[in-house]
N, C-alpha and C positions, 0 to 999 in steps of 0.2 A: 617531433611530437611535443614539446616541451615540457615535459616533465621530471618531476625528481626524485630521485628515488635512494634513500638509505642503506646500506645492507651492513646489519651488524651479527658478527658470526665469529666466532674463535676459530674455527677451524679455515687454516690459510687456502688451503686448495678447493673445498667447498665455497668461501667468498668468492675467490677468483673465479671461480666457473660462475658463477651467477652474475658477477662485474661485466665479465666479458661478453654474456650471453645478453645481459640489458641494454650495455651496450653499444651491439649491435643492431637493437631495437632501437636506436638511435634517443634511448634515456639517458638522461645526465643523471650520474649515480656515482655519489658519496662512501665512503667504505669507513666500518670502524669494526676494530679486531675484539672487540668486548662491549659489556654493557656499559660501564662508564662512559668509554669515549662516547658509546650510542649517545648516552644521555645528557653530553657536554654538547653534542654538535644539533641535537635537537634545541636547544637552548637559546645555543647561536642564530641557526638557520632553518628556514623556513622548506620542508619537502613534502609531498603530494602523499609519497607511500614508505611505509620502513618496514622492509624483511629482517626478522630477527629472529635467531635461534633459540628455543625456549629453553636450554639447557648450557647456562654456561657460566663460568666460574664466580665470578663474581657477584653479578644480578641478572635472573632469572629473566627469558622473554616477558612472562607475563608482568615482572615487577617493574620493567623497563616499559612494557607498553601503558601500565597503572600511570607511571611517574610522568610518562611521553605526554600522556594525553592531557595531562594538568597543562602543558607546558603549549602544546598546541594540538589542543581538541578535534581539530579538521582533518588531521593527517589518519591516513588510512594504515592499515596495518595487517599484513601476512604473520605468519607463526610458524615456523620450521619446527616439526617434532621429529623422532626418529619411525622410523617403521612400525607399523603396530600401535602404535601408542594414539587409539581414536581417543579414551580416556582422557587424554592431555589437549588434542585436537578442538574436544568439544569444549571443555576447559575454559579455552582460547576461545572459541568463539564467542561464551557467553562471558566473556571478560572485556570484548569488543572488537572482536578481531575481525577483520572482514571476511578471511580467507582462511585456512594453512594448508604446506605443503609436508609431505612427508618424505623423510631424506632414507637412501639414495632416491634421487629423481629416476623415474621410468624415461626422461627424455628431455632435452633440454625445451622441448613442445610445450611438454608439460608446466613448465614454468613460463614461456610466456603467454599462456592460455590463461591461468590462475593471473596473472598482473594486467593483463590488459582487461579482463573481468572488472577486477578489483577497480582499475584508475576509471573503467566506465561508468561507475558512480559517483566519481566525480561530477560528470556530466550529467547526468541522472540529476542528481541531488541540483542541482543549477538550476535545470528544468522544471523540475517541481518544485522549488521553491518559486519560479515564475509563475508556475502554472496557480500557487497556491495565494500570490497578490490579486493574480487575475479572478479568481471565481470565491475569494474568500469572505465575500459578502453573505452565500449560500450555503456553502461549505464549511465543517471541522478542517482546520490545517492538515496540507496529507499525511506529512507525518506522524499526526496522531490517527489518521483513515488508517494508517498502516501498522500501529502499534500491537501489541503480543504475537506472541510465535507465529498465529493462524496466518496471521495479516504477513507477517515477514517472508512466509513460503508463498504468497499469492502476488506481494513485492516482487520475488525472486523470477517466477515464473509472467508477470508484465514487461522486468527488463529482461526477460529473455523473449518475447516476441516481437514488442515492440517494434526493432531495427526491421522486425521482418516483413513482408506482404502478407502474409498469412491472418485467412479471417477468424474473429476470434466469436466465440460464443458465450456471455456472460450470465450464468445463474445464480440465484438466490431469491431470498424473499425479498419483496418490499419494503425501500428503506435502508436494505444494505448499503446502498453506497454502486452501484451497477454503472449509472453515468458517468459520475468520478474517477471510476476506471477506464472506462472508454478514454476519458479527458484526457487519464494519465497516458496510457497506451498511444494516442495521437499526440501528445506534448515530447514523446521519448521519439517519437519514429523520425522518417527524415519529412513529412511531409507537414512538421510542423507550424512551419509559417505557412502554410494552405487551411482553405477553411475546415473547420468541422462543424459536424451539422447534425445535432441533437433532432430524433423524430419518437416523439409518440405515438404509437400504432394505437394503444388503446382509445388515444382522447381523439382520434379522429375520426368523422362522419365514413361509415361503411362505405357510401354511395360515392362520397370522392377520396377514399384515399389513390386508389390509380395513379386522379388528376395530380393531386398535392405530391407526389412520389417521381412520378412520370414528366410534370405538368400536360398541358393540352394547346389545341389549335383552337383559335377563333372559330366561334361557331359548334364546338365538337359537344355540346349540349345546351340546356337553356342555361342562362345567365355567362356565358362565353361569350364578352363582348371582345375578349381582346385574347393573342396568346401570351403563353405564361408558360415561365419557365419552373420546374418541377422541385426536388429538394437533388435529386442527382445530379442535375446537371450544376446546383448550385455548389453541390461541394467534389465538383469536379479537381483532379488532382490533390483534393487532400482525403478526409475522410466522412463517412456517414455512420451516424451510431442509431440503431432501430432499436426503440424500447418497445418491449413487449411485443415482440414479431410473432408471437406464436396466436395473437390477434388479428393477422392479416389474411382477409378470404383467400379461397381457392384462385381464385383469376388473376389476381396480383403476386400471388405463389411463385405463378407461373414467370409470371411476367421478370421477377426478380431473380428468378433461376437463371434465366436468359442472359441478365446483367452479371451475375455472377460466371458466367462460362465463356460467354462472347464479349463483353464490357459494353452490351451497344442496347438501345429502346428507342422505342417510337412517343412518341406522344399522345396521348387520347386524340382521338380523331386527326392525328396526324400519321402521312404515309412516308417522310421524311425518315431515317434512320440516324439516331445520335451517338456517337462514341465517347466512354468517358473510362478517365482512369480514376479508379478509389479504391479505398480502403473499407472493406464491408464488417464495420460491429454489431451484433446485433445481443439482447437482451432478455433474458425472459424471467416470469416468477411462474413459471406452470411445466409441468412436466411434459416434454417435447414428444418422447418416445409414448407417453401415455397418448398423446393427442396425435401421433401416426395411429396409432391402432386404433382410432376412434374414426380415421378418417378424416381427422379436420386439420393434417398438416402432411405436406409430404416428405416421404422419406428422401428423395433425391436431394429437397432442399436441404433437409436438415443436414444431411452427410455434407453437403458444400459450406454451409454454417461454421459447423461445429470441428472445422478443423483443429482449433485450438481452443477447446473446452477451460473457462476458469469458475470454478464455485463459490460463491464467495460466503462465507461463515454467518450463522445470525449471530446478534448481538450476543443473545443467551447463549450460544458455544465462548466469547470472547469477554469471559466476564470481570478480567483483569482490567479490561479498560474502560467499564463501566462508571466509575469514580472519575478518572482524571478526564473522560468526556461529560461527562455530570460539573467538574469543575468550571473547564473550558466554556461550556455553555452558562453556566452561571456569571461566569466572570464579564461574557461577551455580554449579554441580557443588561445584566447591571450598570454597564458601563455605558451600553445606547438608551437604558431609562435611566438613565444619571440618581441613580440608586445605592447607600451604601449598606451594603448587608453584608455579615460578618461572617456567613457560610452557611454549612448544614450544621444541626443537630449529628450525633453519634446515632440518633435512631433512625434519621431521615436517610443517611448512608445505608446503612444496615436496608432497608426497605429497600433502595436502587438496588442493593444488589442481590435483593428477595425476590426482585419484583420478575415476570416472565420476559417482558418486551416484544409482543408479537408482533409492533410496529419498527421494531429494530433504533438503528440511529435517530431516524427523523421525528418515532414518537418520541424518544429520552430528549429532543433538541425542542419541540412543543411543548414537552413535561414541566421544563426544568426553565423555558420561555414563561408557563403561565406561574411556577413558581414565586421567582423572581418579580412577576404583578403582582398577585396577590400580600407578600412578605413586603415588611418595611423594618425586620429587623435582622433574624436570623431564620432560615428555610427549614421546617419541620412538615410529620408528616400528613398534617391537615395539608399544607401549601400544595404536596405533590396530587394527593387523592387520588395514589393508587389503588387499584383492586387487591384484594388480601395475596399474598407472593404464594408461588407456586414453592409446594414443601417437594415436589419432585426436581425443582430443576440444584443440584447440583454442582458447583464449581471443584476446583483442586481441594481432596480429602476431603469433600464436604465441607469446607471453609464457610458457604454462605448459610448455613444453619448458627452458626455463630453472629454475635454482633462485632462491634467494629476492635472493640479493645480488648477481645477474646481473641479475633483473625488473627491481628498483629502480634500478639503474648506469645501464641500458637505456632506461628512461621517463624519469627524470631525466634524461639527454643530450638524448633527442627534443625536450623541452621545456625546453633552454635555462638546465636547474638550477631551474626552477619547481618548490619544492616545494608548495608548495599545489597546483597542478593535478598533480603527479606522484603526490598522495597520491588526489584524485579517480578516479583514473584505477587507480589501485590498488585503491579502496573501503575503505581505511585512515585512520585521523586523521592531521591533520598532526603530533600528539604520537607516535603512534609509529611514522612515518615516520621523526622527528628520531633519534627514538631506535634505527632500525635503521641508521640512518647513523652514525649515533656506534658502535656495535656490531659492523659489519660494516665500519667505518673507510672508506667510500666518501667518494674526495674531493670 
C-alpha cells in the first residue's frame, strides 16, 4: 500500500496490537512509546498518518498533534481517547484530527476501518486539488467550496459515495455550488479519467431535448441531415450530470427511467437499441416531491434519482465563509484587472455579512467582480450596492447584528482570548484575525 504510519502510545501492549494489526495491512509503521520520541521522529521523517494517544505523560495527544503539524502540515492524524470521553474526541477533532478511536477497541475491524478512511484522503485531497487546476478559472478553490462545519459534513458524505455507483440527487438553491459537486463526486470515483458531461435541462429547447440527450437518426425530423450522437452515449463509461432535471417533460421521463434500470435507449427516430455504462447525477433547485404531486414529475424516477440524496447549504446558512470567499474573489478580480486595492472597509464587511444572498456564491462572486471595477482604492459600500441586509437573517449568537470590531471583541472574550479558535469560529485565518486586531487595536 505504501504507506506510513506513526503509532505513538505509552501503553506497550496497546501499541503492539495496533503495530501488528497495521501491519498486517501491509503499512510501514514506525512506533514511539511517548510524546517526545513522537515528536523527534516526526521531525526526522516524513509519514502519511500518526496514531497517538491523547493522554500520556509527558505531552498530551493534542499538544503532540499542535507541535506535529508545524513540523509537517500534510500528515494526517487519528486521536486515541479512552471510552466515554466524546468531550475529548471532539476536542480532537476540531484541533485537526481527522479521526479518533476510542480505546478498548470493539475489534481490531474497527481500527482498520477508521485508517483506511482516514489515508483516503490522501487521495481525495490529490484529486481535488487536480480537479481544482482544472476548472479554477470558474470556480472558488474546493477547498474553500467546502469550508465551515455545513460544507465539512457534505465533504464527508461525497467521499462517502463517490467510490460508489450509486446515483446521487443534488439539491439546493441556485448558485450553491450543485455542478462542482457533481465534478467533485466524478473526480473521487474510479471513472475519473472517463468523460463527464455537464447538461442543462433548463437551457435546453423543449422540442429537442430527447434529440440532444438520446441523439437521433438522420432524417428523424426536419433539419436531421446527418445522425448524431446524444449526450449519453458521449459520456458513455464515465459520468453524466443533469442540471435541473426536474425540467424535463414527461416523455423523456420516461425515456430516462429506462436508462436508469436497463442502461440501454434508442435514438429519436432510430430502431437501433444502444448500451451504455454511467453514472447518473442529477440536480435540482425545485422541490421534487412537490412537483410529483403536481404531476409534472414521476415518482418512479424520482425514487431511481434520489438514491443518495445531498442538500447542499445556502450561502446565508454558511455565513462563516462569507468574508474569506468575499476575500478570495476580491483578490482574484484585482489581480485579472491588474488593479491594486487595499481591501474592504470594516463597514463594507459588516454589510457582506448583513446582506441575505439569494443568489448564493455566484451573486457574492458577481458582487464583489463589479466591486473591484468600480473601486480604484479601497472596496466600500457604495462599490457593493447592496439592498438594505436582512435584520432576520441571523449567524452564531446573532454575531451579524454587530459590526466587524464588535464580532471579533465578542468571540475572543467567549473564548478566553483564544485566537486560534476565535479565527475558526469566524471562518477567517489566524493571520488576518491577527491583523484585524492590530487594526482595530482590540486588546
Amino acid at each position: 500500500m505504501g504507506r506510513s504510519i506513526l503509532i505513538v502510545e505509552d501503553d506497550d501492549l496497546m501499541r503492539s496490537f495496533i503495530t501488528t494489526v497495521l501491519t498486517d495491512e501491509g503499512y510501514t509503521v514506525d512506533e514511539a512509546q511517548n510524546g517526545k520520541t513522537g515528536l523527534s521522529k516526526l521531525h526526522g521523517l516524513a509519514f502519511d498518518l500518526v496514531i497517538a494517544d491523547l493522554r500520556m505523560p509527558d505531552i498530551s495527544g493534542l499538544d503532540l498533534m499542535s507541535q506535529g503539524k508545524k513540523a509537517r502540515p500534510e500528515t494526517k492524524w487519528i486521536i486515541i481517547t479512552a471510552y466515554g470521553s466524546i468531550r475529548n474526541a471532539v476536542d480532537a477533532i476540531k484541533a485537526g484530527a481527522s479521526d479518533y478511536l476510542t480505546k478498548p477497541f470493539q475489534s481490531p475491524d474497527e481500527l482498520r476501518i477508521v485508517v483506511r478512511r482516514v489515508l483516503r484522503e490522501i487521495d481525495n485531497e490529490l484529486a481535488i486539488s487536480l480537479l481544482s487546476e482544472e476548472i479554477g478559472k470558474n470556480f472558488p478553490p474546493i477547498d474553500m467550496i467546502f469550508l465551515g462545519e455545513k460544507m465539512q459534513e457534505i465533504y464527508r458524505m461525497v467521499s462517502d459515495v463517490a467510490p460508489t455507483p450509486a446515483n446521487v440527487l443534488i439539491t439546493g438553491q441556485s448558485g450553491t455550488g450543485k455542478e462542482l459537486i457533481a465534478r467533485v463526486i466524478h473526480q473521487l470515483s474510479a471513472r475519473k479519467e472517463k468523460p463527464f458531461i455537464a447538461v442543462n435541462c433548463a437551457a435546453l429547447v423543449h422540442t429537442l431535448i430527447e434529440s440532444e440527450l438520446f441523439g437521433h437518426e438522420k432524417g428523424a425530423f426536419t433539419g436531421a441531415v446527418a445522425s448524431r450522437k446524444g449526450r449519453f452515449e458521449s459520456a458513455d463509461n464515465g459520468t453524466i450530470f443533469l442540471d435541473e432535471v426536474g425540467e424535463l417533460p414527461q416523455s423523456v421521463q420516461v425515456k430516462l427511467l429506462r436508462v436508469l434500470q436497463e442502461k440501454t435507449f434508442e435514438r429519436v427516430g432510430g430502431n437501433r437499441t444502444l448500451s451504455v455504462d454511467i453514472r447518473i447525477i442529477t440536480a435540482t433547485n425545485k422541490d421534487l416531491k412537490e412537483e410529483i404531486s403536481s404531476g409534472r414529475f414521476r415518482e418512479d424516477l424520482f425514487y431511481r434519482l434520489n438514491v443518495f440524496p445531498i442538500a447542499l447549504p445556502a450561502l446565508g446558512e454558511r455565513r462563516e465563509v462569507i468574508l474569506p470567499l468575499a476575500e478570495y474573489f476580491f483578490k482574484k478580480y484585482s489581480a485579472s484587472l491588474g488593479k491594486k486595492i487595499a481591501g474592504f472597509t470594516g463597514t463594507a464587511r459588516s454589510q457582506l455579512l448583513m446582506y441575505g444572498w439569494p443568489g448564493n456564491i455566484r451573486e457574492l462572486q458577481n458582487v464583489i467582480e463589479r466591486a473591484v471595477i468600480l473601486s480604484n482604492d479601497v472596496i466600500d459600500t457604495l462599490h457593493l450596492n447592496l439592498e438594505a441586509p436582512d435584520e432576520n437573517l441571523l449567524s452564531r449568537e446573532g454575531l451579524l447584528k454587530m459590526n466587524e470590531k464588535e464580532m471579533i471583541t465578542k468571540v475572543l472574550h467567549e473564548n478566553g482570548g483564544n485566537r486560534k479558535r476565535t479565527a475558526q469560529l469566524l471562518g477567517i485565518s489566524l493571520r488576518t484575525l491577527q491583523y484585524r486586531i492590530k487594526e482595530y487595536g482590540i486588546g
